[in-house]
KOLVO-288756 format. One record per residue (C-alpha): residue number from 1; residue in one letter; x negated, z, y. Coordinates in steps of 0.001 Angstrom, whole numbers. Layout:
! residues N
+-----+--------+---------+---------+---------+
! num ! residu !    east !      up !   north !
+-----+--------+---------+---------+---------+
! NUM !      A !       X !       Z !       Y !
...
+-----+--------+---------+---------+---------+
This chain:
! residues 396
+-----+--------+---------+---------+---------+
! num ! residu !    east !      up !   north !
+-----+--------+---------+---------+---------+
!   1 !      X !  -67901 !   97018 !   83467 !
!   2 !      X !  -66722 !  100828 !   83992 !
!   3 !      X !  -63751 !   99916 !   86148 !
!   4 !      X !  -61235 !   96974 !   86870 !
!   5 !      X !  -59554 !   96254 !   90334 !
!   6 !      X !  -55876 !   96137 !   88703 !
!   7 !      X !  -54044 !   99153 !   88172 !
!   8 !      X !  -53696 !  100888 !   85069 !
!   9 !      X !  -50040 !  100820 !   84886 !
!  10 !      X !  -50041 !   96802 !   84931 !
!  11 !      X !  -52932 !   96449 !   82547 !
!  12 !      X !  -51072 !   98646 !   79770 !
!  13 !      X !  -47709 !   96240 !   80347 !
!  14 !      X !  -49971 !   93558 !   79664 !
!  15 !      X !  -51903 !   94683 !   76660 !
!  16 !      X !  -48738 !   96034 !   75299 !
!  17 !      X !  -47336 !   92423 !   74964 !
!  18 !      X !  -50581 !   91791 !   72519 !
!  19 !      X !  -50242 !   94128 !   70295 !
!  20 !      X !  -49653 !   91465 !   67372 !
!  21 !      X !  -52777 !   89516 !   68478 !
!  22 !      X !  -55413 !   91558 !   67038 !
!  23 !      X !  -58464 !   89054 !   68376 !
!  24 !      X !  -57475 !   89357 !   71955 !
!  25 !      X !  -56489 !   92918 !   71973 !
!  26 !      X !  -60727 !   93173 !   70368 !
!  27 !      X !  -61647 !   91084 !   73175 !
!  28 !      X !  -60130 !   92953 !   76159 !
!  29 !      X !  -61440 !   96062 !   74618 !
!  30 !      X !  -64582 !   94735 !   75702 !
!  31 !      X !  -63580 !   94094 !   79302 !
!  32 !      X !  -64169 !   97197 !   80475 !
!  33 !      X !  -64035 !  101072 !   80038 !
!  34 !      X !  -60956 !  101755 !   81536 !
!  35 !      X !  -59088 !   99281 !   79396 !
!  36 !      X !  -60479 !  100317 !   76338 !
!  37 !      X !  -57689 !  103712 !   75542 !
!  38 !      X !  -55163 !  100738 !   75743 !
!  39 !      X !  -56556 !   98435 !   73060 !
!  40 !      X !  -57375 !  101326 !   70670 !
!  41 !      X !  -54017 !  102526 !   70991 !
!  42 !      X !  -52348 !   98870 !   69897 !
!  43 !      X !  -55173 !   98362 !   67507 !
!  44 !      X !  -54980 !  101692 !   65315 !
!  45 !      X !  -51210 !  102867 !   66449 !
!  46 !      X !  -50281 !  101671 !   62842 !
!  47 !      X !  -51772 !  102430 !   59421 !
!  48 !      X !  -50833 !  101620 !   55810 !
!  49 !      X !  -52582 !  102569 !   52907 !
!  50 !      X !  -53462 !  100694 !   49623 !
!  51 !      X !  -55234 !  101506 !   46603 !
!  52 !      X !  -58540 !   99032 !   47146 !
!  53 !      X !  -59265 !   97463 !   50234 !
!  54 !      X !  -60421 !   97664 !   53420 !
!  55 !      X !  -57191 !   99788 !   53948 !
!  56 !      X !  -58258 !  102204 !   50928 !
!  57 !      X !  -58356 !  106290 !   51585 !
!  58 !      X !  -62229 !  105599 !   50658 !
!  59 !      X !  -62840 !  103000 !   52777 !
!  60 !      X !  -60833 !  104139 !   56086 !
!  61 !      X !  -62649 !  107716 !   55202 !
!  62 !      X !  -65972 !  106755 !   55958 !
!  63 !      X !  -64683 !  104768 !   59030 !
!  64 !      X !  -63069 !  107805 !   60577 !
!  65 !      X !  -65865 !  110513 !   59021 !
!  66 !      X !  -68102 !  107549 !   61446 !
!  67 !      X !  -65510 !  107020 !   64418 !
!  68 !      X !  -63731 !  110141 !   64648 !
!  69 !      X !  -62125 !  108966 !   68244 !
!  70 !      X !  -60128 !  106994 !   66698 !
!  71 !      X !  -57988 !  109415 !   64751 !
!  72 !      X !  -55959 !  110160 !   67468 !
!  73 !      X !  -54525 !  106813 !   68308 !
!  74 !      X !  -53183 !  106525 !   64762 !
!  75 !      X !  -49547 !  107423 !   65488 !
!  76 !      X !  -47841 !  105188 !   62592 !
!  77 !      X !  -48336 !  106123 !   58667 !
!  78 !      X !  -47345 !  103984 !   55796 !
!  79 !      X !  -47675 !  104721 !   52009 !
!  80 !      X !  -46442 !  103008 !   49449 !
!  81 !      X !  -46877 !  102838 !   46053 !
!  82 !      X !  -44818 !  102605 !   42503 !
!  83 !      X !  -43955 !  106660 !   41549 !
!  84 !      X !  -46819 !  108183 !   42554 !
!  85 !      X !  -49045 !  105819 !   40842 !
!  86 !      X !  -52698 !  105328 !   42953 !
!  87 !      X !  -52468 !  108256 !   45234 !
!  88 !      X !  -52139 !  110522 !   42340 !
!  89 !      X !  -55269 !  109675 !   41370 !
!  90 !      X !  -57032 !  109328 !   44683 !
!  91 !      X !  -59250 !  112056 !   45201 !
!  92 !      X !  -60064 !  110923 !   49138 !
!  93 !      X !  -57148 !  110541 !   50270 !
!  94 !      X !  -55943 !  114481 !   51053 !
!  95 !      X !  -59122 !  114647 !   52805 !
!  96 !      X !  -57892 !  111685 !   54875 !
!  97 !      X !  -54860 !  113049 !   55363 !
!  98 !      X !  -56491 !  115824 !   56899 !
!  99 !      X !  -57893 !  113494 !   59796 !
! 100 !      X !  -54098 !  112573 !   60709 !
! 101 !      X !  -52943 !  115231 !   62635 !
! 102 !      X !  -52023 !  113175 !   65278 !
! 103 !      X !  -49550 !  110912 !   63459 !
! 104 !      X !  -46082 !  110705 !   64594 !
! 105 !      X !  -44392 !  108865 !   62176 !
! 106 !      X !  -44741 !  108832 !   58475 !
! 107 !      X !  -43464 !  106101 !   55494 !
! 108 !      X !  -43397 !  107366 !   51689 !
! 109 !      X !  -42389 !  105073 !   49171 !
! 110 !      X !  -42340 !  105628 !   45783 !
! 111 !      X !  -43569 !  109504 !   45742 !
! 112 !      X !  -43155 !  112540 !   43223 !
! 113 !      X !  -44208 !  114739 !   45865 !
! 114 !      X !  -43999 !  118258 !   43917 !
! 115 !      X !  -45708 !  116485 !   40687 !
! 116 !      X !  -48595 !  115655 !   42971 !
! 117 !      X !  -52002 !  117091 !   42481 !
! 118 !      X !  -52229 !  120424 !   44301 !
! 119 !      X !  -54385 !  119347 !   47032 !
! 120 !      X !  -52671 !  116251 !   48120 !
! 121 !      X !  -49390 !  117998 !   47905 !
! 122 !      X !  -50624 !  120119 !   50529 !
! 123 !      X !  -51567 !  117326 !   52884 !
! 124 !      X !  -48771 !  115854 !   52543 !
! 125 !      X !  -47025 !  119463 !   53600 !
! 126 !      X !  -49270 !  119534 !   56530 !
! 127 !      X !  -48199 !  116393 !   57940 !
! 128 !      X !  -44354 !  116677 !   57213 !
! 129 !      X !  -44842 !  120081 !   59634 !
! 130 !      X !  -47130 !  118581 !   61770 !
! 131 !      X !  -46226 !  119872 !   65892 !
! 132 !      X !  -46367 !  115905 !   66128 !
! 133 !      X !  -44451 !  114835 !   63508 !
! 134 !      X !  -41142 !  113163 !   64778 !
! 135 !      X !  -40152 !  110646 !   62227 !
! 136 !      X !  -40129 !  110654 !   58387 !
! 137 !      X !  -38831 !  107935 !   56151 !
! 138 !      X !  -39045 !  108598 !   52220 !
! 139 !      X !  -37625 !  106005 !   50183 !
! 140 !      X !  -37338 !  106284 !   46064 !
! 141 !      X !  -38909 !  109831 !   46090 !
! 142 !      X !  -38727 !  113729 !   44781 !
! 143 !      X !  -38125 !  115983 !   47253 !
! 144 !      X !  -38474 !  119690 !   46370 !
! 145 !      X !  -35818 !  121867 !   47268 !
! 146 !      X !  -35133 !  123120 !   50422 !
! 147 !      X !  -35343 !  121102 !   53472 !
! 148 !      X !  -35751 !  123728 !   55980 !
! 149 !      X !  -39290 !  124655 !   54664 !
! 150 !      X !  -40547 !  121498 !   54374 !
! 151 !      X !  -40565 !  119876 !   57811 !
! 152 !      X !  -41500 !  121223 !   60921 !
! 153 !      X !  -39282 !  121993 !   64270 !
! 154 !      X !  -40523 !  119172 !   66442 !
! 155 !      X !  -38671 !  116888 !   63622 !
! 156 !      X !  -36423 !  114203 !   65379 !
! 157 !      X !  -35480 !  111287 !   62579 !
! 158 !      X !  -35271 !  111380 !   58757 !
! 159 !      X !  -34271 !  108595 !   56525 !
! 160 !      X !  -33589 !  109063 !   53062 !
! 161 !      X !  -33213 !  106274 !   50400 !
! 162 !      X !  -32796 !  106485 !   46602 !
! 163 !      X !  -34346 !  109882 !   46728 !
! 164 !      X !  -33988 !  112568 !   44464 !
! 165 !      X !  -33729 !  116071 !   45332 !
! 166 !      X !  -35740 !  118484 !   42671 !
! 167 !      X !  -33528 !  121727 !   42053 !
! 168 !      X !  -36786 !  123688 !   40173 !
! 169 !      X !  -39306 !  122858 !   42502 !
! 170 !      X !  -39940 !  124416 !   46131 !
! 171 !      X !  -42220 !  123607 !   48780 !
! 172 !      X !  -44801 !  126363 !   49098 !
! 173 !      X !  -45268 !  126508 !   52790 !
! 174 !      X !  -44851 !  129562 !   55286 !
! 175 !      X !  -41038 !  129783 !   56571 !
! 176 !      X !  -40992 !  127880 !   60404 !
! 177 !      X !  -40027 !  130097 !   63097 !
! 178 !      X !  -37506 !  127785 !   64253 !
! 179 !      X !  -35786 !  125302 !   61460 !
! 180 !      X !  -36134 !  121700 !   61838 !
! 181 !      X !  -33022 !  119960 !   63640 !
! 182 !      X !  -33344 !  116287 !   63315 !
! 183 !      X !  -31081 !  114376 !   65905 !
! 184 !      X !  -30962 !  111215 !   63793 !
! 185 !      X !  -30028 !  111030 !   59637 !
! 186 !      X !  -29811 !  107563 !   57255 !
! 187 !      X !  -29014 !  108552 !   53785 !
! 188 !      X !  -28608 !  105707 !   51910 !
! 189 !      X !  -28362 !  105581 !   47974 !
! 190 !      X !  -25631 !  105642 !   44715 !
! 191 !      X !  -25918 !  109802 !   44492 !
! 192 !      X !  -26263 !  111246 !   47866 !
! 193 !      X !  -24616 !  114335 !   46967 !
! 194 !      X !  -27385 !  116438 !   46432 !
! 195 !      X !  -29219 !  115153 !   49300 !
! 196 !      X !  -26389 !  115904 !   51626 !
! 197 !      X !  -26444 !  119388 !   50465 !
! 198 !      X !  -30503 !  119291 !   51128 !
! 199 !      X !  -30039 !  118327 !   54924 !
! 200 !      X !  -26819 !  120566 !   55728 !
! 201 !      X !  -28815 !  123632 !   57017 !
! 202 !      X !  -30728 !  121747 !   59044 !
! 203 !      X !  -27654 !  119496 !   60311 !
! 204 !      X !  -26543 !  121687 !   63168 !
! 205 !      X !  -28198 !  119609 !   66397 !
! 206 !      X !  -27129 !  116195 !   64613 !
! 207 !      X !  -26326 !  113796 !   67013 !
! 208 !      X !  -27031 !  109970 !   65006 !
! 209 !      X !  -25341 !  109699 !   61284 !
! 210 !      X !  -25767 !  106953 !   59612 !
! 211 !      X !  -24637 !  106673 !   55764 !
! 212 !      X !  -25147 !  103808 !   53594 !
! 213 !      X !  -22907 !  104613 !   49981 !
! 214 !      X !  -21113 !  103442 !   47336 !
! 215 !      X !  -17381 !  103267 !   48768 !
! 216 !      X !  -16006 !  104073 !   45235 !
! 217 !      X !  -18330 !  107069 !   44879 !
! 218 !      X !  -15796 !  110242 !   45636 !
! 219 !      X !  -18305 !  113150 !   45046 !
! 220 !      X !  -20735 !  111021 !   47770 !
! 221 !      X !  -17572 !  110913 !   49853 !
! 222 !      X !  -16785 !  114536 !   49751 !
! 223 !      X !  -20918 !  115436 !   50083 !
! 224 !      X !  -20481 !  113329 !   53601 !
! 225 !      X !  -17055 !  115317 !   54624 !
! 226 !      X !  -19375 !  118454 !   53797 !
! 227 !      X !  -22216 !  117249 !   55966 !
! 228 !      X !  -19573 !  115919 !   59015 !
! 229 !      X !  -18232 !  119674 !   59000 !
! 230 !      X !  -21787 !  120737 !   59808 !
! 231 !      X !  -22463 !  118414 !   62367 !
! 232 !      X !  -20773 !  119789 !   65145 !
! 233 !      X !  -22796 !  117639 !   67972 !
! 234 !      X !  -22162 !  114487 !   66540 !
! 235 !      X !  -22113 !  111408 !   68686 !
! 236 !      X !  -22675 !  108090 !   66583 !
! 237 !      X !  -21587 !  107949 !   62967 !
! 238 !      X !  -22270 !  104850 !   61510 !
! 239 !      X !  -20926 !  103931 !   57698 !
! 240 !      X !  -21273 !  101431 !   55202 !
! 241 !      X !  -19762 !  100723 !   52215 !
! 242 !      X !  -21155 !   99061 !   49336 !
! 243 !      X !  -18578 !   99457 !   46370 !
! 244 !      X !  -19698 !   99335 !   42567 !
! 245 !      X !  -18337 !   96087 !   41450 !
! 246 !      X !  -19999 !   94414 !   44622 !
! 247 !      X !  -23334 !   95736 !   43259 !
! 248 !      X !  -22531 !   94733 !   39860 !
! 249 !      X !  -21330 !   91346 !   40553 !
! 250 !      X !  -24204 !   90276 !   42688 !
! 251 !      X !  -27164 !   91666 !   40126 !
! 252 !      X !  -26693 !   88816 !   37655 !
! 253 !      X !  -26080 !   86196 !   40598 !
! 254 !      X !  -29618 !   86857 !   41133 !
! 255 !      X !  -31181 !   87377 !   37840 !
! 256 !      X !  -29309 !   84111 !   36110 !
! 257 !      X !  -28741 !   81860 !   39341 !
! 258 !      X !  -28931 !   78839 !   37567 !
! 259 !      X !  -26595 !   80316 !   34665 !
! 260 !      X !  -22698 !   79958 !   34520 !
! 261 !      X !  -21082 !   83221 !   35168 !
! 262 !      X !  -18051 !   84758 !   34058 !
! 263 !      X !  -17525 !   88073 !   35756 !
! 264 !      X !  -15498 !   90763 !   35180 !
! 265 !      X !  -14780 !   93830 !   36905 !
! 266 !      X !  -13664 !   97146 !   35373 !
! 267 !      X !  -10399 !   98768 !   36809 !
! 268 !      X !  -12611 !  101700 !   38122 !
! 269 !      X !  -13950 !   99975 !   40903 !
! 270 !      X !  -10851 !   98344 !   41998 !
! 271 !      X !  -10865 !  100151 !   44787 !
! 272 !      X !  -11999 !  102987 !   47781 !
! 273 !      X !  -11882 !  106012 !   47614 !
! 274 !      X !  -10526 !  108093 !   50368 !
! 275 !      X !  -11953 !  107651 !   53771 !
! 276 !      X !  -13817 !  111073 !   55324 !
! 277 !      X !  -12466 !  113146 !   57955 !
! 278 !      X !  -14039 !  113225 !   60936 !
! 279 !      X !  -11633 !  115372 !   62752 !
! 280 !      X !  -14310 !  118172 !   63201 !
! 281 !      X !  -16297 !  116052 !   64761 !
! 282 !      X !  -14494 !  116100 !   68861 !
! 283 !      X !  -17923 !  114830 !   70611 !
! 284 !      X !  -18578 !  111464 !   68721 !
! 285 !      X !  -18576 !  109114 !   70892 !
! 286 !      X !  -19365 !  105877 !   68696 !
! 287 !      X !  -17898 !  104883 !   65480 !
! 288 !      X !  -19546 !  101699 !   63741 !
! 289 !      X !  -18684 !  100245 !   60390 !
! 290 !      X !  -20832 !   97419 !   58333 !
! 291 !      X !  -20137 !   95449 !   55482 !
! 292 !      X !  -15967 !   95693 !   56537 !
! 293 !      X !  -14301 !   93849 !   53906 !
! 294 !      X !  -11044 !   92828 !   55874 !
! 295 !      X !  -10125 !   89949 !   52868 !
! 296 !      X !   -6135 !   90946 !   51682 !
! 297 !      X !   -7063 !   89609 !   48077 !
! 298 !      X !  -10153 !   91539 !   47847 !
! 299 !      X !   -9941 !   94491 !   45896 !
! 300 !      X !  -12597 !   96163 !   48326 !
! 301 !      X !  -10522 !   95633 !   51604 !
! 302 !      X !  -11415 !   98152 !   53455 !
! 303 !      X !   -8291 !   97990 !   56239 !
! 304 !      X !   -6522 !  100596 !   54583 !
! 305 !      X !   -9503 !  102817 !   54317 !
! 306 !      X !  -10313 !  102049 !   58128 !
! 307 !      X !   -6438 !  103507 !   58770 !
! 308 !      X !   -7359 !  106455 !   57235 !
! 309 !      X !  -10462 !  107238 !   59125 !
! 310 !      X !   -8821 !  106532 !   62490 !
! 311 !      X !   -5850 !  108702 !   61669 !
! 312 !      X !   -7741 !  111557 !   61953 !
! 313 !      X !   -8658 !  110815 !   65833 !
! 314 !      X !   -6709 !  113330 !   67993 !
! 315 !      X !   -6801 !  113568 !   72065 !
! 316 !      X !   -9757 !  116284 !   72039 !
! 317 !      X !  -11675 !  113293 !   70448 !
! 318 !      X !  -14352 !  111686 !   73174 !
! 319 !      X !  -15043 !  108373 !   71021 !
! 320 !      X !  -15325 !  105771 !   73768 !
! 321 !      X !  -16408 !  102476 !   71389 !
! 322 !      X !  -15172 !  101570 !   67610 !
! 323 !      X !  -17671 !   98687 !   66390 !
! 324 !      X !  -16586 !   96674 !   62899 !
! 325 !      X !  -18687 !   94389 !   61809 !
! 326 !      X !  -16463 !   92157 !   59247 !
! 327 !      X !  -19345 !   88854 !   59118 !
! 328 !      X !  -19485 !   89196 !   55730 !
! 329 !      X !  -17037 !   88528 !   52473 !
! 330 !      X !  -17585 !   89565 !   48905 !
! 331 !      X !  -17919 !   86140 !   47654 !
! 332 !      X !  -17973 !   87369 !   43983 !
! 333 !      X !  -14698 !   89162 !   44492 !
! 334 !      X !  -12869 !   86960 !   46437 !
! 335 !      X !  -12910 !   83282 !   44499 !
! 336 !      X !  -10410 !   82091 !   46687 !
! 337 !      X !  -10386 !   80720 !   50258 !
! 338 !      X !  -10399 !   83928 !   52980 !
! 339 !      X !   -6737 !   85512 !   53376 !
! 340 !      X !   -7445 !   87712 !   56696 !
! 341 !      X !   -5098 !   91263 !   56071 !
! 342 !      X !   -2956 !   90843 !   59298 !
! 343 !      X !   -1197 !   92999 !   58519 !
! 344 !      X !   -3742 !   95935 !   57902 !
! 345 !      X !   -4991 !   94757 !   61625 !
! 346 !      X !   -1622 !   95371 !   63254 !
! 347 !      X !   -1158 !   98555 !   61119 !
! 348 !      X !   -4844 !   99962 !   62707 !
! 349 !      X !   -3448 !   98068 !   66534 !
! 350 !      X !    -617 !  100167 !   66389 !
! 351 !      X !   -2081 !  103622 !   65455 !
! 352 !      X !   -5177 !  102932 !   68275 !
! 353 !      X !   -2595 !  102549 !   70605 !
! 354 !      X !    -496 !  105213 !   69768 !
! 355 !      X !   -3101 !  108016 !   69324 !
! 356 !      X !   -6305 !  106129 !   70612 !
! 357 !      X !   -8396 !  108916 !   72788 !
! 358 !      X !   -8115 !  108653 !   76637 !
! 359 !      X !  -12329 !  108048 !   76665 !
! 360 !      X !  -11700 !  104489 !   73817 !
! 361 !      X !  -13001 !  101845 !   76134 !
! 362 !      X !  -14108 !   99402 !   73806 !
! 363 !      X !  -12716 !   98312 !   69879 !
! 364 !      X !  -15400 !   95149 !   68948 !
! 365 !      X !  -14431 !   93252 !   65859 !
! 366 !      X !  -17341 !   91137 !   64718 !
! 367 !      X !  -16493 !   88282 !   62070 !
! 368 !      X !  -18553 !   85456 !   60782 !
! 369 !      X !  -18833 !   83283 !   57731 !
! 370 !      X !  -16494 !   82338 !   55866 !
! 371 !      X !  -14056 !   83173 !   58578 !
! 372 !      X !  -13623 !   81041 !   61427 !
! 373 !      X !  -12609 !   80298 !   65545 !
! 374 !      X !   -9008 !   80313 !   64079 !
! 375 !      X !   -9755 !   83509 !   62128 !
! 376 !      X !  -10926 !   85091 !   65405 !
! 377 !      X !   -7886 !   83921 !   66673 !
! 378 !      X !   -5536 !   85857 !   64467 !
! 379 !      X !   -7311 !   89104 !   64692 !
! 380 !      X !   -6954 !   88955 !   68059 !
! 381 !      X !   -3266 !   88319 !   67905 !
! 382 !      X !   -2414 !   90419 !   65316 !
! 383 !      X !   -3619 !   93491 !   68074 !
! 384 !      X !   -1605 !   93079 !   70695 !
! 385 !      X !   -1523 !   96867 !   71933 !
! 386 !      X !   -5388 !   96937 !   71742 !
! 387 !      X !   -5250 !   93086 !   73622 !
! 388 !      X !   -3109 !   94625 !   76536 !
! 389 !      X !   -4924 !   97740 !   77508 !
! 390 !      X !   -7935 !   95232 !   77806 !
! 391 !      X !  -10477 !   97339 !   75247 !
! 392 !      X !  -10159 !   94894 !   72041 !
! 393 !      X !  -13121 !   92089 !   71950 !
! 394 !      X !  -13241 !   89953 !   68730 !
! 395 !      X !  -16642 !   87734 !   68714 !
! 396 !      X !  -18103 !   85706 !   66271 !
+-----+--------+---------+---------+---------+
């Protein structure tokens, strides 16, 4: 059939709502003409790669060398692989990569990309400044060193995890006419410094920050202060804190689970360091912490490092909504049953309501196990300021 009586508009709702079912998206692409662009776009929108396979460079080759309407529709890239192990050796898949043009967001895992042979370095190059590339995610992988050279402008998200920035190696690409200025930025990793420094020329338009570190790392905490100075337009910054000793204590928990542990934590970790400023930073409008420690006997307890943070809110500030989400307890640290700081929550009540921004509309505590009702209870009424102007909400 070349046509159907329903509209298009309806028929791409529908088919949308399929795109797990991979037999019945193959069967309406059979219905008719019209509803074919639909299917292929569910069935091919996402790719990942493996070393052997029907999803091998090789394999999917000859399919698109065969097909070549399909390349298009692939919009979704995913490659992962153990430090550069199979692609290095792959001598299809830069000639793949060349059939991607089209793809809008791209995965690396796992990938030396300036010890990669020449030619797939260059794909990979290609893609990264790609007019369609919008989203890049690179998780456990060498980065050459500028940032500005290596992506191109229509760049909108970049996430970064346990990647290492190379100091001696440099992308070899022609300079963009206009520098990429991502909107949205995760870092997460134990030495973000030198990745900070990597994305603070292009950190200008930065709207979305969202930093996962080590909360006793205070070179990681003065690369973020660095990077907030830069990022003038900011609107959400979101932070979480995943201290030393946390990560040390939980490592053999997992390793020896059926072992009895005795666990000691050095006097290094005991603590935070200092909380960023975020005082250049007048348009944020959303502030949202994970992984809040708000235990009094924990030596993590991030209430006094939450002070800090808010202290630097002024008037000018615009922040309309602070979100904390406390459902979590270091078990490891904290042997004892919870001891909620009530204190630290009437200190943080009191400076809201003294220098809280005329836009704050909304302070959501989240809490959840091993707190409980009662728990949510006494946060509650240990911010009574907060309670009265009608902004605080404390849910489980």
């Amino acid at each position: 059939m070349d046509c159907c009586p329903f509209p298009l508009e309806v028929v791409d709702i529908i088919i949308h709502q399929l795109h797990f079912d991979l037999a019945a998206l193959k069967a309406c692409s059979l219905v008719c003409r019209s509803w074919l662009p639909s299917c292929r776009t569910q069935l091919f929108r996402h790719l990942e790669l493996h070393p052997t396979g029907r999803a091998s460079p090789a394999n999917l080759y000859r399919f698109l060398s065969d097909a070549p309407q399909i390349a298009p529709y692939i919009k979704e890239l995913d490659v992962p692989c153990e430090r550069s192990s199979w692609i290095s050796w792959d001598t299809v898949l830069p000639a793949l990569l060349g059939w991607l043009q089209n793809v809008e967001q791209i995965e690396l895992r796992g990938c030396d990309i300036p010890w990669l042979p020449a030619p797939l370095t260059a794909a990979i190059y290609t893609l990264f400044r790609s007019p369609c590339m919008k989203r890049v995610s690179l998780r456990l992988c060498v980065l050459p060193s500028s940032c500005s050279d290596l992506f191109g402008s229509a760049l909108e998200s970049i996430e970064l995890s346990d990647v290492t920035i190379e100091t001696d190696a440099s992308a070899h690409v022609a300079k963009e006419c206009r520098a990429p200025r991502p909107r949205r930025v995760m870092i997460e990793g134990k030495a973000i410094g030198s990745v900070v420094d990597w994305l603070v020329p292009s950190a200008e338009d930065l709207q979305d920050l969202c930093v996962r570190y080590q909360g006793d790392d205070s070179d990681a905490q003065q690369a973020i202060e660095r990077l907030l100075q830069c990022a003038s337009s900011l609107k959400t910054l979101d932070i979480s804190l995943y201290p030393a000793c946390l990560r040390e204590c939980l490592r053999p928990t997992l390793i020896h689970h059926h072992a009895t542990l005795t666990i000691r934590f050095p006097e290094s970790t005991s603590g935070l360091c200092a909380a960023p400023s975020i005082c250049y930073n007048h348009d944020l409008q959303q502030l949202r912490l994970l992984h809040f420690d708000m235990d009094v006997s924990s030596p993590t307890n991030q209430l006094p490092w939450l002070y800090s943070l808010l202290s630097r809110l002024t008037t000018q500030h615009l922040i309309q909504k602070i979100s904390i989400d406390a459902r979590h307890r270091p078990r490891r640290l904290c042997t004892g049953p919870p001891m909620l700081d009530t204190h630290g929550w009437s200190d943080v009540d009191a400076l809201l309501a003294r220098t809280a921004p005329a836009h704050l509309r909304e302070v959501h505590v989240q809490i959840g196990d091993p707190y409980d009702a009662a728990t949510l209870a006494r946060v509650a009424a240990s911010m009574p300021e907060l309670r009265a102007k009608g902004i605080l909400r404390v849910t489980m």
